[in-house]
BALONU-167159 format. One record per residue (C-alpha): x, y, z; residue in one letter; chain. Coordinates in pm, 1 decimal, padded with zeros to 6 digits. Layout:
% BALONU-167159
X  Y  Z  code  unit
X  Y  Z  A  A
...
% end
This chain:
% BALONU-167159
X  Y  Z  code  unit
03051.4  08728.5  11934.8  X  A
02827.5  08474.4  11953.8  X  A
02472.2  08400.2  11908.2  X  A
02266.8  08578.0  12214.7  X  A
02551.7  08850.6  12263.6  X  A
02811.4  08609.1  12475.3  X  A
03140.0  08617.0  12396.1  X  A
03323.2  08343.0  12237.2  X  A
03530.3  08141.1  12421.9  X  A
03916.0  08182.0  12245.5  X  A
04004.6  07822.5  12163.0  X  A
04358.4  07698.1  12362.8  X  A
04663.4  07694.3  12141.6  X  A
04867.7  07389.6  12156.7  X  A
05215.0  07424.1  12385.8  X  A
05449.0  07405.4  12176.2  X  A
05675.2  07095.4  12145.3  X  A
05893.6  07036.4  12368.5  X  A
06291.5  07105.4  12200.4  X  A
06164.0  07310.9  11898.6  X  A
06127.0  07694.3  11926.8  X  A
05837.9  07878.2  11892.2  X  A
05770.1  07933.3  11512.0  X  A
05983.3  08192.4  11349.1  X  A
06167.9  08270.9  11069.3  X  A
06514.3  08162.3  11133.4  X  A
06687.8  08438.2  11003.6  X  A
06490.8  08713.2  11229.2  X  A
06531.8  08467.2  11542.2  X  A
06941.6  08525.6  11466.8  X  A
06950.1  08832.1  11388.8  X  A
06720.4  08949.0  11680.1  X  A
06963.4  08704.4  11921.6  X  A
07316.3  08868.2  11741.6  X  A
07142.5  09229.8  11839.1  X  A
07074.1  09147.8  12194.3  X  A
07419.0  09064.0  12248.3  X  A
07552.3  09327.6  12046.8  X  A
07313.4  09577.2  12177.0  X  A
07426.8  09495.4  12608.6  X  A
07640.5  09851.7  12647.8  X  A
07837.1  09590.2  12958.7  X  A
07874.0  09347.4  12696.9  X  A
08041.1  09568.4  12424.3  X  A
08291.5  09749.9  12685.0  X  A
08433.1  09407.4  12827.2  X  A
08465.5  09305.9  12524.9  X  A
08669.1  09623.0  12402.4  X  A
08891.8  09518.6  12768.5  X  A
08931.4  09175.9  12635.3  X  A
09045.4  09224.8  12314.5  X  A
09271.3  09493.7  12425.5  X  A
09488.7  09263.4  12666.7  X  A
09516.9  09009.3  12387.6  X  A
09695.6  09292.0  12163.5  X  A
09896.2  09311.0  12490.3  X  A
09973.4  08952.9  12536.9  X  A
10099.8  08931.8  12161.1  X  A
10333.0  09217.7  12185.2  X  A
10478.1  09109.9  12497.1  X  A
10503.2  08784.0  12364.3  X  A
10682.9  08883.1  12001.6  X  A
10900.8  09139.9  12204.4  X  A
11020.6  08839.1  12436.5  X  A
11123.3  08646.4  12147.4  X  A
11290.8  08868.2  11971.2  X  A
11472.2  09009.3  12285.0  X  A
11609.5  08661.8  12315.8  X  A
11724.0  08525.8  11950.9  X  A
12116.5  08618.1  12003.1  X  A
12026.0  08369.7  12361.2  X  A
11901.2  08114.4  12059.5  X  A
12197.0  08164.4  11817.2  X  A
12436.3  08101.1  12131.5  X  A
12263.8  07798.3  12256.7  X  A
12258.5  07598.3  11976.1  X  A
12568.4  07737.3  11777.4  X  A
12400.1  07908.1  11516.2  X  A
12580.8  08085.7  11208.9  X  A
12456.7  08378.7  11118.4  X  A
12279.1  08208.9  10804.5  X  A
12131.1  07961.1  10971.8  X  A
11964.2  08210.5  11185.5  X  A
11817.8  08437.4  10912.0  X  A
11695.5  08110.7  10811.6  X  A
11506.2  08038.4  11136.8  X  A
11383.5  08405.1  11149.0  X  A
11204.1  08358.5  10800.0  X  A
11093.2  08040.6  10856.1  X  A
10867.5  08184.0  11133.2  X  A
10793.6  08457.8  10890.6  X  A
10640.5  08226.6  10642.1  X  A
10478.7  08002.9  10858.1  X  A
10288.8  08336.8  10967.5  X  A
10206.8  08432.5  10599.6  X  A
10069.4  08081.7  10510.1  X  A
09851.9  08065.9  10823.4  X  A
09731.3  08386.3  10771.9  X  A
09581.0  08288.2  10442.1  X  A
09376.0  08040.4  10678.3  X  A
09263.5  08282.0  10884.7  X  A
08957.0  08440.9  10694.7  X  A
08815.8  08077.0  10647.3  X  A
08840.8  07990.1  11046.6  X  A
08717.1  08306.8  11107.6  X  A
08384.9  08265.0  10883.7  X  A
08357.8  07907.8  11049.6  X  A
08434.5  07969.1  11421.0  X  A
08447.5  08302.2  11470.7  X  A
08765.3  08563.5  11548.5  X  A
08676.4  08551.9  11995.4  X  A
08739.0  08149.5  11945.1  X  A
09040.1  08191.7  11717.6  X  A
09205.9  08459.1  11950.7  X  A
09150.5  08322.9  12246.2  X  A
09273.5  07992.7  12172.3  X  A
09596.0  08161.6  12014.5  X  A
09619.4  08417.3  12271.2  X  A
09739.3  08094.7  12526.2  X  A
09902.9  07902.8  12277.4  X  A
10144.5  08173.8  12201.6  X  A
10280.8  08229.7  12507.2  X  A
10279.8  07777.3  12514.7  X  A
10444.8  07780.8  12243.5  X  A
10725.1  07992.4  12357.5  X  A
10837.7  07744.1  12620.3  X  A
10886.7  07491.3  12317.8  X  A
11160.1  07762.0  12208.8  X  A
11322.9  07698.3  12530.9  X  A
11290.4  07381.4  12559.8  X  A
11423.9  07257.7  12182.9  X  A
11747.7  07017.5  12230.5  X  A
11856.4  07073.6  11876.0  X  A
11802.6  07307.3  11534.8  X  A
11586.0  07087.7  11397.3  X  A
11329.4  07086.9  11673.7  X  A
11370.8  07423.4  11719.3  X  A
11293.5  07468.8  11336.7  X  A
10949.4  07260.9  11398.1  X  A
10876.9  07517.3  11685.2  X  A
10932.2  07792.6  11494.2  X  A
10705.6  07747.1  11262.8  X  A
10422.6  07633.5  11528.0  X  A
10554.8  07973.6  11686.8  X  A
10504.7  08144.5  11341.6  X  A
10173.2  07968.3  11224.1  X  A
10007.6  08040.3  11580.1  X  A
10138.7  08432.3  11546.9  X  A
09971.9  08470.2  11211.5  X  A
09623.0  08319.8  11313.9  X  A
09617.3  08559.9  11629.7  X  A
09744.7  08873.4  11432.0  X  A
09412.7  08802.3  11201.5  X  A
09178.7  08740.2  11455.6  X  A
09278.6  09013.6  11681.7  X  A
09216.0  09246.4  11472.2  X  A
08898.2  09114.7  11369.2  X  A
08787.6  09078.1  11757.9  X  A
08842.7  09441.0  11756.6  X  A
08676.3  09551.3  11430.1  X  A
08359.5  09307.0  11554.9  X  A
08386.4  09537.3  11884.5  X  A
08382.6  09873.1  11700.2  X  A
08102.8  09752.4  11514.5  X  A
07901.4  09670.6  11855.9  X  A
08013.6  09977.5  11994.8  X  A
07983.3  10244.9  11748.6  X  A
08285.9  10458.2  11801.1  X  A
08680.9  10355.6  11724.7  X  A
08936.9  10144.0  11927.3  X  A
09138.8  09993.0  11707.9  X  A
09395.1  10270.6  11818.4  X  A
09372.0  10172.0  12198.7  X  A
09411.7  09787.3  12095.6  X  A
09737.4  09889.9  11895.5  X  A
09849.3  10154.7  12182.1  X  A
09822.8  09812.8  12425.9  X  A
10032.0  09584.6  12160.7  X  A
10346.4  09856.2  12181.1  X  A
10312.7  09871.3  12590.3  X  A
10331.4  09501.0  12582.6  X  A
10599.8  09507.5  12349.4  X  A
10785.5  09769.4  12583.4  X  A
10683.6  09534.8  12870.9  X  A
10826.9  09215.2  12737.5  X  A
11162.7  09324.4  12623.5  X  A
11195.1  09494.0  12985.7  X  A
11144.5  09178.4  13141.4  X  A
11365.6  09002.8  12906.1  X  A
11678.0  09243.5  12951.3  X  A
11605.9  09157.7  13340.3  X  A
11592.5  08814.5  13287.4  X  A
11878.4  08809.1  13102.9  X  A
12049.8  09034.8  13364.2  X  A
11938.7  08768.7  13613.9  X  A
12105.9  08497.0  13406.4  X  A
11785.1  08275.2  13365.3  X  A
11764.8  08016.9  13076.4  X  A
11540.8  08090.4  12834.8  X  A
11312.7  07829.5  12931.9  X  A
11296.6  07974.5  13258.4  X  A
11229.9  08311.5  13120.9  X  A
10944.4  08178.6  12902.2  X  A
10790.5  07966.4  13172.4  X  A
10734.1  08275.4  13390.8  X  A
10594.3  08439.7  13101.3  X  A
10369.9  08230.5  12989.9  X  A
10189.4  08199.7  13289.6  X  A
10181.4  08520.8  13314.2  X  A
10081.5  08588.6  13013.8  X  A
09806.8  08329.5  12987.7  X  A
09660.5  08393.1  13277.9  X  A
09587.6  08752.7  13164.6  X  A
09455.2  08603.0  12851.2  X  A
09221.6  08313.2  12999.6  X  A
09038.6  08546.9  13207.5  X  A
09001.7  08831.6  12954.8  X  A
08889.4  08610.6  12728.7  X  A
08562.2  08508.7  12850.2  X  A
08449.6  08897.1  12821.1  X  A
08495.6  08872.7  12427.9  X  A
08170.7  08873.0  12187.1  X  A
08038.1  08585.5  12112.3  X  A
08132.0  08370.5  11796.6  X  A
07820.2  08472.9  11650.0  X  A
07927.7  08852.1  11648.9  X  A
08147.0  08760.7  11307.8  X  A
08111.9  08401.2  11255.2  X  A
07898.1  08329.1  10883.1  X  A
07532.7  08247.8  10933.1  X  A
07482.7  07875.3  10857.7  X  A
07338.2  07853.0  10520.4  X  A
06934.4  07876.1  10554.3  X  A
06763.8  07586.0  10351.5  X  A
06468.4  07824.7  10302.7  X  A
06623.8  08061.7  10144.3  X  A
06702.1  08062.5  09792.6  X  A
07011.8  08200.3  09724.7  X  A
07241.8  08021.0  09993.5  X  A
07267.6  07721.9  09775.9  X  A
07454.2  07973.5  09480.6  X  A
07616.4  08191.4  09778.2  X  A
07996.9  08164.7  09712.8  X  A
08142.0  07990.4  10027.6  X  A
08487.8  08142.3  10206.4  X  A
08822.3  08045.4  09994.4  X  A
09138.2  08144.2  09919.4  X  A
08998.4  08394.3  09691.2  X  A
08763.4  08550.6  09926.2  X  A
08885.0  08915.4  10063.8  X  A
09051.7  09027.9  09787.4  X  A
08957.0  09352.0  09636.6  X  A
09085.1  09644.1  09475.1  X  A
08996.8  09790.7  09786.8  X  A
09193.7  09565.8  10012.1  X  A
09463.8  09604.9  09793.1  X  A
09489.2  09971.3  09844.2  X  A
09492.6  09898.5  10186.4  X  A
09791.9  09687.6  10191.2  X  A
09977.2  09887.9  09986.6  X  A
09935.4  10195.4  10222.6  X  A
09991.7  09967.1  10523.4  X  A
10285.9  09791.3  10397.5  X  A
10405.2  10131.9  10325.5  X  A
10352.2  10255.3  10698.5  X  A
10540.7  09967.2  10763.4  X  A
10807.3  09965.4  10571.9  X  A
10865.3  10285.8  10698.4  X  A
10844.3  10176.6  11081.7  X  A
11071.6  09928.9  11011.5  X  A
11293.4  10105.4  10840.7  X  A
11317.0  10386.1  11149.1  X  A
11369.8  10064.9  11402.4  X  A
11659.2  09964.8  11175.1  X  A
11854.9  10215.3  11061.6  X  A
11746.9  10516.3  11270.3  X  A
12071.5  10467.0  11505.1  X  A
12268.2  10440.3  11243.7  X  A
12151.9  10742.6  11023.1  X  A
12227.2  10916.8  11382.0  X  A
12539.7  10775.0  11459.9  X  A
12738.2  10712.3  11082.3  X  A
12562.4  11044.8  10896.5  X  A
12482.4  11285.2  11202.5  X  A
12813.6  11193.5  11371.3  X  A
12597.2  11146.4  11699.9  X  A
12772.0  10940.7  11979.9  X  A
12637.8  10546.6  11995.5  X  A
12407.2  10640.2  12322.3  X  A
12302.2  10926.9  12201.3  X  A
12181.7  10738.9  11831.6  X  A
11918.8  10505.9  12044.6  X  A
11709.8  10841.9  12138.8  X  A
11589.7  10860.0  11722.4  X  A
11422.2  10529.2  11798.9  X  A
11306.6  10532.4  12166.3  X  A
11163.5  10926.6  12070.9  X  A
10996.2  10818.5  11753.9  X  A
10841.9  10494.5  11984.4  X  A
10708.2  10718.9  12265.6  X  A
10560.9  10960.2  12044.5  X  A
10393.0  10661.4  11878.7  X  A
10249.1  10484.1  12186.0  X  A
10140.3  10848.7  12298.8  X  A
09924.0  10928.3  11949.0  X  A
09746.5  10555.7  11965.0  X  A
09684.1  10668.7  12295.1  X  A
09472.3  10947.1  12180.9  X  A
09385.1  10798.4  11868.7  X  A
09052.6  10725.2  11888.0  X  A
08890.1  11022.3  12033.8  X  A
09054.8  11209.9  11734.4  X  A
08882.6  10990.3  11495.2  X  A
08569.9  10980.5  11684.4  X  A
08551.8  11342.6  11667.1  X  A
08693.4  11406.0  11303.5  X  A
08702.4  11115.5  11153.4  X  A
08921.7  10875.5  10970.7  X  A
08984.8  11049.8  10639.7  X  A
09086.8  11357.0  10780.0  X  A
09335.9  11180.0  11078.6  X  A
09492.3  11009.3  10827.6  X  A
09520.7  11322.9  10618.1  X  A
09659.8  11555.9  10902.6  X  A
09872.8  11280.6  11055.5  X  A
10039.1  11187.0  10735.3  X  A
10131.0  11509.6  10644.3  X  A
10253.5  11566.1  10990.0  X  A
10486.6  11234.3  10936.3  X  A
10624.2  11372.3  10585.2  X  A
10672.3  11713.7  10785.7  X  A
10931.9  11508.4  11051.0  X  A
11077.4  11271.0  10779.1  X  A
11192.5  11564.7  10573.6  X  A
11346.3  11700.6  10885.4  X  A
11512.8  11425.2  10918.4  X  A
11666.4  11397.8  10569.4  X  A
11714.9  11771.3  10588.8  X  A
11921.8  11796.7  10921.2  X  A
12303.0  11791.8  10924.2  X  A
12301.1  11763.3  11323.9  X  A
12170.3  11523.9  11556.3  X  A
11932.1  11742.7  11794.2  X  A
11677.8  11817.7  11501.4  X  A
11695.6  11479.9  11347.5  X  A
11611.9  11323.6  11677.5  X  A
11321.5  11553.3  11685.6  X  A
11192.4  11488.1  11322.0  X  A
11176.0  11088.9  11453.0  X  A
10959.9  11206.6  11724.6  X  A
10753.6  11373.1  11521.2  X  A
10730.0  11086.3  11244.6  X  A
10599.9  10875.4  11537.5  X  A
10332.3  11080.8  11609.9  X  A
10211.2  11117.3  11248.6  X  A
10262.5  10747.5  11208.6  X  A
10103.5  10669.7  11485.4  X  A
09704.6  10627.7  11405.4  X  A
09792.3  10525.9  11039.9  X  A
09784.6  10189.7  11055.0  X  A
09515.1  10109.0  11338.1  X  A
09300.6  10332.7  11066.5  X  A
09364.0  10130.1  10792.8  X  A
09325.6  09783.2  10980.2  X  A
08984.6  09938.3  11060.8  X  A
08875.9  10052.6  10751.0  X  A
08974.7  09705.6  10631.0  X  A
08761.1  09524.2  10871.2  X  A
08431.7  09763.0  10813.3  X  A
08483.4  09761.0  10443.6  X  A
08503.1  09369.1  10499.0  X  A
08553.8  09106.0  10208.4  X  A
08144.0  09039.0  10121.9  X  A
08023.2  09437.0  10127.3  X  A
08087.0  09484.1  10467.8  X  A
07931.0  09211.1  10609.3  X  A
08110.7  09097.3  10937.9  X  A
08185.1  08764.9  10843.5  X  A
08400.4  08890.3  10546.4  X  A
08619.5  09160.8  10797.6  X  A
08875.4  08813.8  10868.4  X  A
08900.1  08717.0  10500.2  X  A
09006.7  09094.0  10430.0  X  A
09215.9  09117.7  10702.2  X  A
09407.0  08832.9  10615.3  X  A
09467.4  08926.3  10280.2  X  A
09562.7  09252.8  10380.8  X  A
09746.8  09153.4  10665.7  X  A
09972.0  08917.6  10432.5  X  A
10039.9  09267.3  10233.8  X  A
10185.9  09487.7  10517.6  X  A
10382.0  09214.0  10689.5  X  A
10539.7  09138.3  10347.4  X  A
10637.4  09536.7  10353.9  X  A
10770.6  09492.7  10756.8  X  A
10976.8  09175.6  10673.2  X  A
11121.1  09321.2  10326.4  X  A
11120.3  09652.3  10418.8  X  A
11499.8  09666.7  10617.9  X  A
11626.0  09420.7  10377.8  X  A
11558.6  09705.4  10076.7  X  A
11654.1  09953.9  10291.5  X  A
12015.7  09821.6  10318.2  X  A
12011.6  09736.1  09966.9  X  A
11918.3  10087.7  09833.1  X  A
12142.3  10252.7  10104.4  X  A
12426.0  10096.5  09961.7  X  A
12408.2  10256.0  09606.8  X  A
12238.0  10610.8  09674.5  X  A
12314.3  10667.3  10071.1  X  A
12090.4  10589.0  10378.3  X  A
11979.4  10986.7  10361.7  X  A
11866.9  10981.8  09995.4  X  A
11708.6  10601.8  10060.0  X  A
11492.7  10742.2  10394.6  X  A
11403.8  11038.4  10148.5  X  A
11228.7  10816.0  09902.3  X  A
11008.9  10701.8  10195.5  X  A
10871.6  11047.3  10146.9  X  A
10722.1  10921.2  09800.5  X  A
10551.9  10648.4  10003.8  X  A
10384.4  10856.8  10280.7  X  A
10255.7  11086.1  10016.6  X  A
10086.6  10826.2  09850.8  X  A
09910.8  10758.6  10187.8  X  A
09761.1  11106.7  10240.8  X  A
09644.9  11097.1  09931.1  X  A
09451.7  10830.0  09953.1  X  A
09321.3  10915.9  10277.7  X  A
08971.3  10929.2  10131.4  X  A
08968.5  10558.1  10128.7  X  A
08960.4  10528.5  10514.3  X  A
08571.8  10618.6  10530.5  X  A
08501.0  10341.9  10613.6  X  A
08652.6  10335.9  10942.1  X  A
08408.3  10370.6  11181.4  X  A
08364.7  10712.6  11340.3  X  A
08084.5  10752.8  11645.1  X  A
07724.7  10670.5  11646.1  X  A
07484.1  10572.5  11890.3  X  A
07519.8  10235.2  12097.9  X  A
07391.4  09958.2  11876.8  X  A
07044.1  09783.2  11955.3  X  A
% end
């Protein structure tokens, strides 16, 4: 007040300049932004839709180009060698560019990196079609390969960002969508091939199919800021002695784990995709259309548990899923081992695929929450790479070894070491916690 009881007139602040915010801490003004975004329920759930159709758009896409390498051996004259040559080289090139992965990830942001991969996959598949010779087909393969391995990575990290935003699981939903794509593509690559198109044609259609679905998806993702690394703050402190992303970054005894039991769930898988018919046909004495139900029973079952997936963890959580649905997978795998006739060993597939099912969308969660820097987003890519390196080692070896071992002690004693594997899994269930469960909507 004052002197003679009148008020004081409040003195004007200056308007702030023009281009500069309003004075805050820098940190609070990002973190407040990052939970405004996150916190926009509409936001969140497109962003769940988005992420989903890229998981569809890669499985279509792999499922299309695998339905069509005997079309590649035959148009360019391949040997059998020379083929399992181009099939690893793709391999690697996936391996090394996942290693890359984590550090794009922390830079750019997984939405970026998925969405740019999500179109150049399907792209790159025309280049397949349209390679005059093995040697440009080789250099295609491994753009093929390299652009597969950045979009596994950051896929899965779109989808762990999501979970976080939301507060509840759908990592199975996202995998449940890569198998129907997969089931999609090699549909409409038998009819292609019944239709006699080239395989540029085929892959032409596709890919604007396919990129369509991902170009409009897309913009519903999360921003980059929803797992991209905070710029380093020259007020604070510590950011000059924080450890920046590397090679080294995401590896953990945690992650480790993790890739063991994943590269066991895949090894497994693979092994079932493989040899399955055979087991059937050779051990079972099962007629040759009658061995392809083992396979296409254990698949269904497996789309059909994703499916479901994540309202079962939502309501019980991940420890115990992966506890009851293991032990439901060693439950069909020793009926399979255990069966002399075909009826009950087609059923024990069916039943491995519905243990099987949630195992792995589990641990790629639990992967991304437990993250590569204690959890914090930015470090869910770097794990996932590293992890991601681990169980697609165990998918591409995992036949090989198969064949190998099935040679000295019989494909029934060899699928009945796989038991060994999937016990290790349930036991180590307890390492899943970190899976998200449910929780209120963030913000």
């Amino acid at each position: 007040m004052a002197a003679g009881g009148r008020p004081r007139a409040a003195a004007p602040r200056p308007p702030p300049r023009r281009g500069c915010a309003v004075a805050e801490p820098r940190t609070r003004a990002r973190a407040r932004s990052l939970a405004g975004v996150l916190g926009a329920p509409g936001t969140a759930e497109r962003a769940r839709w988005a992420i989903t159709a890229v998981f569809l758009v890669n499985g279509a896409a792999m499922a299309s180009y695998f339905v069509r390498v005997p079309s590649l051996k035959a148009a360019h004259d391949l040997t059998d060698g020379r083929l399992g040559v181009l099939l690893t080289t793709v391999s690697v090139a996936a391996m090394i560019s996942m290693q890359l992965a984590g550090d794009l990830t922390a830079r750019l942001g997984s939405a970026w990196i998925a969405r740019v991969t999500a179109i150049g996959l399907p792209v790159a598949m025309i280049g397949l079609g349209l390679a005059a010779d093995p040697l440009v087909l080789v250099a295609v393969l491994v753009v093929f390969g390299a652009v597969d391995g950045l979009l596994d990575v950051s896929m899965n990290a779109q989808a762990v960002a999501v979970e976080r935003a939301l507060k509840r699981p759908i990592m199975n939903g996202c995998h449940a969508a890569w198998s129907i794509g997969a089931a999609l593509g090699s549909t409409l690559g038998g009819l292609a091939m019944r239709a006699d198109w080239s395989i540029t044609r085929h892959y032409a259609v596709l890919a604007v199919l396919l990129v369509a679905l991902a170009a409009v998806t897309g913009r519903w993702s999360l921003p980059a800021s929803a797992d991209r690394a905070a710029p380093a703050d020259p007020a604070d402190p510590a950011a000059a002695t924080r450890p920046r992303p590397g090679w080294r970054t995401g590896w953990s005894r945690r992650v480790v784990l993790f890739g063991v039991m994943g590269a066991s769930v895949l090894l497994l898988e693979g092994a079932i995709g493989t040899w399955s018919g055979v087991l059937l046909h050779e051990d079972r004495g099962a007629p040759l259309a009658t061995a392809s139900l083992g396979y296409i029973c254990f698949t269904v079952l497996q789309v059909a548990g994703r499916l479901v997936g994540d309202r079962l963890q939502a309501r019980f959580g991940a420890p115990t899923l992966v506890r009851v649905s293991g032990s439901l997978a060693v439950a069909g795998l020793a009926v399979v081992v255990l069966s002399p006739t075909p009826l009950p060993t087609v059923l024990g597939f069916a039943v491995v695929g519905a243990g099987v099912s949630v195992l792995l969308p589990v641990i790629f969660s639990s992967v991304g929450h437990s993250g590569g820097d204690e959890g914090a987003p930015a470090g869910a890519a770097a794990a996932l790479s590293r992890f991601t390196t681990m169980t697609y080692t165990g998918a591409l070896l995992g036949p090989v070894v198969i064949g190998w071992l099935a040679e000295w002690f019989g494909l029934t004693w060899t699928l009945a070491g796989l038991l060994v594997l999937l016990v290790g899994v349930v036991l180590n269930a307890r390492a899943t916690a970190t899976a998200v469960r449910s929780g209120p909507p963030a913000g």
